[in-house]
N, C-alpha and C positions, 0 to 999 in steps of 0.2 A: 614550562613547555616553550613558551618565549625563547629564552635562554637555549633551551636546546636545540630550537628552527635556528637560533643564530650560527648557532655551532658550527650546523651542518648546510648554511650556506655559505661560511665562510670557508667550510673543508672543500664544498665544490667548487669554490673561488683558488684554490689552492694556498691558502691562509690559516696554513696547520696551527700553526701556535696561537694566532686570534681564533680557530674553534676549540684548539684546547682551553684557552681561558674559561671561553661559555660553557664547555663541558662539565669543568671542573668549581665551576661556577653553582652548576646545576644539582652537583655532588656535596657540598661543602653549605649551601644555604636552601635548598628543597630537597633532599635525603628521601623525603616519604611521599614526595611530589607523586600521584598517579593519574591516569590517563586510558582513555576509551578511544580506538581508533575507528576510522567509519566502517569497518568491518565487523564492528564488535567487538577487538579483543581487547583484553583489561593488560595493560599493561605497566609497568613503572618505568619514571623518567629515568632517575640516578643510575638505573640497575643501565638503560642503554648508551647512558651519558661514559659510564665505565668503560663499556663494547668499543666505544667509539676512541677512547682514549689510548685502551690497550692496542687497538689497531695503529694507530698512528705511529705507537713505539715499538713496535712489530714490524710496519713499513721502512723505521730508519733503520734498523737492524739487520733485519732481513726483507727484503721488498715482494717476496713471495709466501712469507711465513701463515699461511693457511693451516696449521696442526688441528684436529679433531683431540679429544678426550679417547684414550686408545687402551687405559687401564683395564689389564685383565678382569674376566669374571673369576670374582671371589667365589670360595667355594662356600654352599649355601649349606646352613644350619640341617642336620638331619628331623626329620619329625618320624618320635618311634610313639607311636598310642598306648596309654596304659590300659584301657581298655575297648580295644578295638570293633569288640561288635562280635556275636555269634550266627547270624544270619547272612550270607548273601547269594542273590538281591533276599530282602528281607518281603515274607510274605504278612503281608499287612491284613488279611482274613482270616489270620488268625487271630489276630489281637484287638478286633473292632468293625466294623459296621460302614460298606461304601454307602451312599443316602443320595438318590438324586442324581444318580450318575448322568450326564451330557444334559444338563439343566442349569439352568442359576439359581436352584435352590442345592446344588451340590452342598456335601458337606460330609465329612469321616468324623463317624463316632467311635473314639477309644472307649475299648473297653477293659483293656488290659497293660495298663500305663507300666508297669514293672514289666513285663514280658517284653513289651516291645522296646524299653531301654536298654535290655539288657543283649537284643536280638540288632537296634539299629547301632548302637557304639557311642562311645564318645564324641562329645561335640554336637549331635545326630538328637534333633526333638525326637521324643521329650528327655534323651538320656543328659541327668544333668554332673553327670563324673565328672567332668572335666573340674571341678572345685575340686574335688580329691584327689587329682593327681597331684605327688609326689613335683611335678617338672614345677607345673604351673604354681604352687609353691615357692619355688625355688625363686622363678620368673619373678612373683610380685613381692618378695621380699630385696631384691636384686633391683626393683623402681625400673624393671624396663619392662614392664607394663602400662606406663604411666603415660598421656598423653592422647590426642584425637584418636579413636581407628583407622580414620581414613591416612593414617601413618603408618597404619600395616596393613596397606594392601600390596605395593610394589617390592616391597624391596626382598633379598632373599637369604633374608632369616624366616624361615619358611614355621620354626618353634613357637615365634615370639608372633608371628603373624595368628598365628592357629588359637593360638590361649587369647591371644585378644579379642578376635569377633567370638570366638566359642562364650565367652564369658561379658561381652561387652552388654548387651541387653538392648533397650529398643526396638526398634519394627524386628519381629523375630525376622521372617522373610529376608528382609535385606542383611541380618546379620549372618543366618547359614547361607546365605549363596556364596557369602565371603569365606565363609568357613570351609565352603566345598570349592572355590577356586584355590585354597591354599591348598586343601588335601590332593584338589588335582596338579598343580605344582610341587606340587613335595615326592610326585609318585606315586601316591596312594589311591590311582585309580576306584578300586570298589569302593573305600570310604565316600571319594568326592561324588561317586555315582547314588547312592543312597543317601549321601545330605542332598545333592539336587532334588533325589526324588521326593523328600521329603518334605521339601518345600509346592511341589505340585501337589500332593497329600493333604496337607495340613494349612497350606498358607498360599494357592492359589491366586488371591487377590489384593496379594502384597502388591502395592505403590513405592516406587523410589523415585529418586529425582537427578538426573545429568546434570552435569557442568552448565547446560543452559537454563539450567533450571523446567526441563520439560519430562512431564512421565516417562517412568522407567518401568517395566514386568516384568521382576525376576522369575518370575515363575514359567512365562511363557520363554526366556530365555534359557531356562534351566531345562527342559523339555528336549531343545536342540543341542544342550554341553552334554547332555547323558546320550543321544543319536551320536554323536560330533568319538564321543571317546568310546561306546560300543565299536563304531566304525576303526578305529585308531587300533584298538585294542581287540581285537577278535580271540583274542587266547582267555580273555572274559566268559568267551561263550555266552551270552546274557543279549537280549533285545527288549527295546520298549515300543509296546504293542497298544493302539489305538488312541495313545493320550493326544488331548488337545484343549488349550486354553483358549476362547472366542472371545472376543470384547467386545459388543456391541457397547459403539460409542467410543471406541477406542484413539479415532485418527485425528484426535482434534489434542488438545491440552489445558480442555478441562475435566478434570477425573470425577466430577459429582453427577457426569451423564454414562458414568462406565457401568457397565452391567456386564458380570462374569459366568459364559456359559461353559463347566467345568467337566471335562472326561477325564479321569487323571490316568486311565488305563491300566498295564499291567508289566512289570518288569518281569522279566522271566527269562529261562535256561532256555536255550533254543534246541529245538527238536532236531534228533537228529534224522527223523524220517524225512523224506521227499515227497511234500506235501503236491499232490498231483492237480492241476485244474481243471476243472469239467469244462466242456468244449464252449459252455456258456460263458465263462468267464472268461477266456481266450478270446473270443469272438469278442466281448466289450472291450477288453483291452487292446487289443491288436485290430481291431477294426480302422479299418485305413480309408473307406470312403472318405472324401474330401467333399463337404458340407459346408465352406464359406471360402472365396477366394478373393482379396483384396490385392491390386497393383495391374499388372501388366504383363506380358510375355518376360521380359528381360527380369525384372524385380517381380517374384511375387509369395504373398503371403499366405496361408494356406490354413483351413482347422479342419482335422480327422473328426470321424464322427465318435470318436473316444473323449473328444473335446480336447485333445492337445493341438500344439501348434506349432509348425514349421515355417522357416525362411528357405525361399529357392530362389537361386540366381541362373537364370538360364536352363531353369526344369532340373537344376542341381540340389541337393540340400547343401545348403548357407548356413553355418555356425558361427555366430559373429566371435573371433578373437583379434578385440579390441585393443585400442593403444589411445589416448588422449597426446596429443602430439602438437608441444609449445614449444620449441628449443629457446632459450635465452641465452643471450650470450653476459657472461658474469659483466655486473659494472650497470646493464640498462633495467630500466622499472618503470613502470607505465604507472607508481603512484608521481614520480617525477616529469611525467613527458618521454624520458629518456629510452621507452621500448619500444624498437622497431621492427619492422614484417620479416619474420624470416625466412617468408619466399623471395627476397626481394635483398639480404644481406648478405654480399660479396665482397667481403675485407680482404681474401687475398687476388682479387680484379680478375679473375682466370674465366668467368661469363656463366660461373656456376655458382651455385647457392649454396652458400657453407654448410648446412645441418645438413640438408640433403643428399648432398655428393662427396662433400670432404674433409668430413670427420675420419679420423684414425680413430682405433683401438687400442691403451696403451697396455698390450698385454701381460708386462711385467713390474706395472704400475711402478714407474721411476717417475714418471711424470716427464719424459723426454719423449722424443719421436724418433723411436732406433731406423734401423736400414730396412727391416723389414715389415715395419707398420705402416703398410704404405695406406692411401685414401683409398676409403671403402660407402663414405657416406653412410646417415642414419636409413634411408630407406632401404639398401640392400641388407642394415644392419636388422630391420624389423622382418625383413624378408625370410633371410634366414633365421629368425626367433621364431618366426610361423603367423604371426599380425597377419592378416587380412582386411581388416577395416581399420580408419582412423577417423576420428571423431573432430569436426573445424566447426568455425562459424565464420560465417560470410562477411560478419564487419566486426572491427571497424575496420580494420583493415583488406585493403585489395588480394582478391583470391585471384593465380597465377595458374588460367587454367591448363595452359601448355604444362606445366608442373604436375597438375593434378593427372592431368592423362598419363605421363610419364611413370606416376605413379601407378596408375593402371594397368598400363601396357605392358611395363618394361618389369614389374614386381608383383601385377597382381592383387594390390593393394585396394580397397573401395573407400569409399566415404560418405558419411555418417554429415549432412550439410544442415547445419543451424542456423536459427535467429533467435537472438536473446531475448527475443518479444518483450523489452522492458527491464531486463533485470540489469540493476548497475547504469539502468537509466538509458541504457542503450538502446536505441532505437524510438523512444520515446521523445524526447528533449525534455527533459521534466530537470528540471538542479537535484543534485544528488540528496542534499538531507531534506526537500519536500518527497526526494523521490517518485515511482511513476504511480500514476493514480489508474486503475484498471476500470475508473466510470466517468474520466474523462474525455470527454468524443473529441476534441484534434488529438489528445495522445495519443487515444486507439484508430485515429485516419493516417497517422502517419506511421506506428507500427504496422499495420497492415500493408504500407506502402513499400515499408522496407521487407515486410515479408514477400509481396510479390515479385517486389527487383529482383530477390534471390531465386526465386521460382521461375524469375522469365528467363536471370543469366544461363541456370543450370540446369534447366529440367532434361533436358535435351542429351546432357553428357554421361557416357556408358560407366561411369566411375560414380556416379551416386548409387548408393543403396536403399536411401532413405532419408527423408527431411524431419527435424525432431526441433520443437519450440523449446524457447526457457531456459534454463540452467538453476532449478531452485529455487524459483521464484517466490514460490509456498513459503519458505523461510523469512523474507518482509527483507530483505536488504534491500535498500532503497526505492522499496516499492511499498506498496498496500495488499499485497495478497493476503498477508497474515491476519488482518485485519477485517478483509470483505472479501474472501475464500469465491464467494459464490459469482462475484461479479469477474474474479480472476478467471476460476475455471470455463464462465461462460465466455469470454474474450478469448482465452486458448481455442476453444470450438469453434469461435467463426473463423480464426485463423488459420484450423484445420480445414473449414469449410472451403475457403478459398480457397487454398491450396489443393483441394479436390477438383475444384472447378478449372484450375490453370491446370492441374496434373496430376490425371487419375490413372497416373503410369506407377507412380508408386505409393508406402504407406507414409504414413504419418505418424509419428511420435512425441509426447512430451517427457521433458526432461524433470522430474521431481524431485525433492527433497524427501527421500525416507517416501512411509507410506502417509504421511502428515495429509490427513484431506482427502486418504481414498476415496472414503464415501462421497463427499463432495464435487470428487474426479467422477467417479462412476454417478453421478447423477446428470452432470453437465456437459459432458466432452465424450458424446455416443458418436461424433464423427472423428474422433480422434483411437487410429488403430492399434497403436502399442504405447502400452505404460514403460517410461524409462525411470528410473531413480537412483539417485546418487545414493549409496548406503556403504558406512563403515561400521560393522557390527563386531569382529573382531573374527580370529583363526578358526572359528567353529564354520564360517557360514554366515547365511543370511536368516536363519533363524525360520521362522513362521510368514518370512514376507512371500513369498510364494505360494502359500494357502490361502494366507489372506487376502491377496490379490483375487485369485482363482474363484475364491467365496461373493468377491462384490463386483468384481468386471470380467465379461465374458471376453477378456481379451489378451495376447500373450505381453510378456515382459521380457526386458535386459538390463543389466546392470551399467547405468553412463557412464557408475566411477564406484573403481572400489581401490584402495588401493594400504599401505602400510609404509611409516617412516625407517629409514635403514641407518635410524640413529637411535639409541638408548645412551640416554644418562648412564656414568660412570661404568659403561662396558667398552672393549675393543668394536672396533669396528668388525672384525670378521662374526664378533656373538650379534651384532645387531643385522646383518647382512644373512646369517642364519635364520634369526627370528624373522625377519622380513620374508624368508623366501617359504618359510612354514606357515606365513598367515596365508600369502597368495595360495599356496597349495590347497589350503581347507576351503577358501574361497571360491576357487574355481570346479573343486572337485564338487562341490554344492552347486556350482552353475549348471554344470553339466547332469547331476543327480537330476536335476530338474526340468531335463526338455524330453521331446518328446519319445512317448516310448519307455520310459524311463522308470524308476524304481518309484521316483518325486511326482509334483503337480502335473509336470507334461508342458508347461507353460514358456518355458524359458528360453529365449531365443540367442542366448550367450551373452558376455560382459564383455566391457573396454574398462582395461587398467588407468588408475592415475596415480603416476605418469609417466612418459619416457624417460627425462631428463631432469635432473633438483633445479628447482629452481631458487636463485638467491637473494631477489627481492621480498619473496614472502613476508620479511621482517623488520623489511623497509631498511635494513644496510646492504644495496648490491653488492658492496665490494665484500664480505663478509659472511663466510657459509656460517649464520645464526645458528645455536640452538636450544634458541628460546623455547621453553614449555606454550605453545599456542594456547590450547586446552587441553580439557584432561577426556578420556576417551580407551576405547577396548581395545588398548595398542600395546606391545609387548613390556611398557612399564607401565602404561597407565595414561599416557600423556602424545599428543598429536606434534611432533616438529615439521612443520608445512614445508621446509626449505630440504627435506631429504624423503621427498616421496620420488625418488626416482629408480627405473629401472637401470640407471645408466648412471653413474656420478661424472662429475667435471674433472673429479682431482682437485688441485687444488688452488684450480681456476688460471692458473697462469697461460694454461694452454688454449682456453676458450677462445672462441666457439670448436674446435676442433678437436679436441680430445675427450674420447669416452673411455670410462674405465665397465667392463660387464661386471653385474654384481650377481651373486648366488641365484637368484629370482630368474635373473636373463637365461641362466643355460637351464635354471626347470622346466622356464616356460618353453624350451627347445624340445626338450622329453616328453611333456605332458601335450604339448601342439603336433606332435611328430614330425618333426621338421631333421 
């Protein structure tokens, strides 16, 4: 690691050949050298000692040679079932005994174990055929059976995936959900929908384990893949009807306090009568009394007496479509020092701020600036995407409020004003790896100090929407939240406190990670008005976090960040900028399932995407669109590249700050925002 800091201060020295030596230094005598950055990720020296090397002779050659991996999509192995299954959906009262329904003593007693193998299919508990197919045969005499499973979950040999978890063994649960993500990548909708369901049936209170090593529930997961591809698929004709997995105990990450309260419901042909509502159930639904009102004339927050909840901006309803909005320009990194404000970066001196005002669009991506791509600036660019809100934080850096009105005024635009209350140490003073301590009294005198400077600067300006603490804090990066939850969540509440007491003009919101700690939220931060949470759950949705919410806090939500990389390993670019724009779709079309009035919870007050623009420090080489596997994750291969979560790419940076290229994502979000 030595060797490789040298490297790369002699590369920003401009001393290529003495950081090639250290590079190659690092490659030829620590090969297996690894490394933990303060973010967390597991990383290897050698593998970036490479990056750095190949760039430099990419730099003499060519001084702009930025190439992506562009290799078409292979065409994927077909999957044909030897025996597919004579039922579907398969009615499971036939075959055995529900026990316990919406309890945690649930539990399905088979009674007719050949019937229902022969009714759920291959693959499909308890049918155990898949040894007697003929393929599968073929497969493990052929040794490309051979090897981890978690080696066939991505790739798209869709055959070789199938026979492997079908036949692999362990936590049954986690092995058919694998089973049923392939059948539903392979096309096999009705199969993937009955191995889903069959792990709701039979195996409910399966436990898996993330990349971070924190509980996974396939089961509760597989509930919303069978919603997610009914919806998808309507030529199905099939709905699932009252099922729902409850965790009591569920929000913490330890699984020896989980208690499973099990509905597994009902899969079924959907009726084609016109089921009619009695005026009682009308009137529950559609009751529109207004029964809590938090904020002020301008901002205000609202709950139906149905218990849904709405945002009004001016006595209008307010559907937040969100943007997280960082522009970087290629080259600076704030792990370096080297990232600056970019309300405040004017490289070409004209008294305008480059992301803002005059960025181009390079619409025939040459990567040039023809005659007719003239400057349009990102904000008229979010303008017409249909963004309404953007999502900032008040430090460390100076907010440029003449900007922010601009953006108000002249686009329409609102904004979402933060404070990091501690996270990344910010606002705190605490050194990064003691991190902030949430039961130390000067840390929390002078976070509160910085929370009110932001309260005194801004309370005032008609471009807030709302004030929202944290960034994830729950997660422990360089703080103690994860640690002592309760003395966190109390610290966010007097933060919210105050900020009542400066300004009870608008709500309050915290920024979460996941639902990690709801219950802990909902016991400690009753002055705090809207649950906000960063969640990447994958193209189906957000799953059950909307229920679960609704079950422990009387209070509505929005999504801080959701967002998808528009990079896959060994595909084109145009397949990954596809697959990106079908995650945001299932995402948002779940945001909205779930506000108020709605099919969903009623809860939901809209997302903010992350994020506009790739960022390319992510991987600690600016000069350098990385794409490193960060972690592994419900993303169109399987794996998180933080340097291509953008709605907007750079190209291939030569042009930065100034040049956006729109990717598939930017003209959906045009369609589905009606702009």
């Amino acid at each position: 690691m030595a060797y490789f800091i040298q490297g790369k201060v002699f590369l920003a020295q401009g001393k290529k050949e003495k950081a090639e030596e250290k590079f190659s230094a690092v490659i030829e005598q620590f090969g297996f050298s690894q490394w933990w950055d303060p973010k967390g990720w597991f990383w290897k020296v050698a593998e970036e000692a490479e990056k750095e090397i190949k760039t430099l002779h990419a730099a003499r050659s060519t001084p702009h040679a930025k190439e992506i991996a562009t290799r078409s999509l292979q065409p994927a192995s077909r999957l044909t079932l030897a025996f597919p299954g004579t039922e579907f959906p398969v009615d499971y009262e036939k075959y055995g005994k529900f026990l316990n329904r919406g309890t945690d003593k649930y539990a399905y007693e088979l009674k007719d174990s050949e019937g229902l193998s022969k009714a759920a299919g291959e693959g499909i508990y308890p049918n155990n055929s898949v040894f007697f197919d003929p393929v599968f045969e073929k497969l493990k005499q052929e040794k490309r059976l051979e090897g981890s499973q978690w080696d066939f979950v991505n790739n798209d040999d869709f055959a070789v995936n199938f026979y492997k978890w079908a036949t692999v063994g362990g936590e049954p649960g986690v092995s058919l959900f694998y089973t049923a993500i392939t059948l539903e990548k392979a096309g096999l909708f009705k199969e993937a929908i009955k191995a889903y369901y069959a792990i709701v049936v039979h195996f409910p209170r399966t436990v898996g384990w993330t990349y971070w090593q924190t509980p996974w529930y396939p089961g509760k997961v597989a509930i919303y893949k069978i919603k997610y591809l009914c919806r998808q698929h309507p030529e199905l004709n099939i709905q699932l009807e009252r099922a729902r997995i409850k965790i009591i105990g569920g929000f913490d990450n330890d699984v020896d306090n989980d208690v499973f309260v099990v509905e597994p419901g009902r899969l079924k042909v959907k009726s084609l009568k016109f089921k009619v509502k009695s005026s009682k159930e009308k009137e529950l639904i559609y009751d529109m009394r207004i029964i809590k009102s938090i904020g002020g004339k301008h901002v205000n927050l609202i709950q139906f007496a149905n218990k849904d909840w709405e945002l009004l901006v001016d006595d209008r309803a307010y559907f937040i479509q969100g943007m997280n909005y960082s522009p970087t320009k290629i080259g600076q990194s704030p792990d370096d020092g080297s990232l600056k404000n970019w309300m405040e970066e004017d490289e070409d001196e004209n008294g305008l701020a480059d992301g803002p005002y005059d960025v181009w669009v390079d619409k025939n991506k040459n990567g040039k600036k023809d005659e007719d791509e003239k400057a349009v600036g990102d904000f008229r660019l979010m303008q017409e995407m249909g963004v309404n809100t953007i999502r900032l934080y008040h430090h460390p850096y100076v907010m440029k409020k003449e900007l922010l009105k601009d953006l108000y005024e002249k686009y329409g635009i609102m904004v979402i004003m933060g404070d990091f209350l501690g996270a990344y140490t910010i606002g705190s003073g605490a050194d990064w790896y003691e991190g902030t301590d949430y039961g130390d009294a000067e840390q929390q005198r002078k976070m509160l100090a910085s929370v009110e400077k932001m309260v005194q600067e801004f309370k005032d300006e008609p471009y807030i929407l709302f004030w929202i603490l944290g960034n994830e804090n729950n997660y422990g990066l360089a703080n103690n939240a994860n640690k002592d939850p309760e003395a966190f969540y109390r610290f966010v509440n007097e933060a919210a406190k105050l900020i009542h007491q400066l300004d009870p003009e608008h709500p309050v919101a915290i920024c979460n990670g996941d639902v990690l700690f709801l219950d802990i939220f909902a016991q400690e931060c009753e002055d705090v008005d809207v649950f906000a949470c960063n969640v990447y759950r994958g193209d189906y949705g957000f799953g059950s976090l909307w229920e679960d919410a609704r079950d422990f806090v009387d209070k509505p939500l929005f999504i801080s960040e959701y967002g998808c990389p528009a990079y896959i390993g060994e595909k084109s670019q145009e397949v990954a900028e596809e697959k990106q724009a079908e995650y945001h779709k299932g995402c948002w079309e779940d945001i909205k399932r779930n506000s108020a009035f709605s099919d969903g919870a009623g809860n939901s007050l809209g997302g903010i995407i992350f994020e506009w623009l790739d960022e390319w420090w992510k991987s600690y080489n600016p000069l350098e669109h990385n794409t490193n596997r960060n972690f592994a994750g419900p993303f169109p291969d399987g794996w998180m590249y933080e340097e291509w979560l953008g709605i907007c790419s750079q190209g291939d940076g030569s042009q930065s700050p100034y040049l956006r290229q729109l990717r598939k994502a930017y003209k959906l979000y045009q369609e589905m925002w009606g702009r």
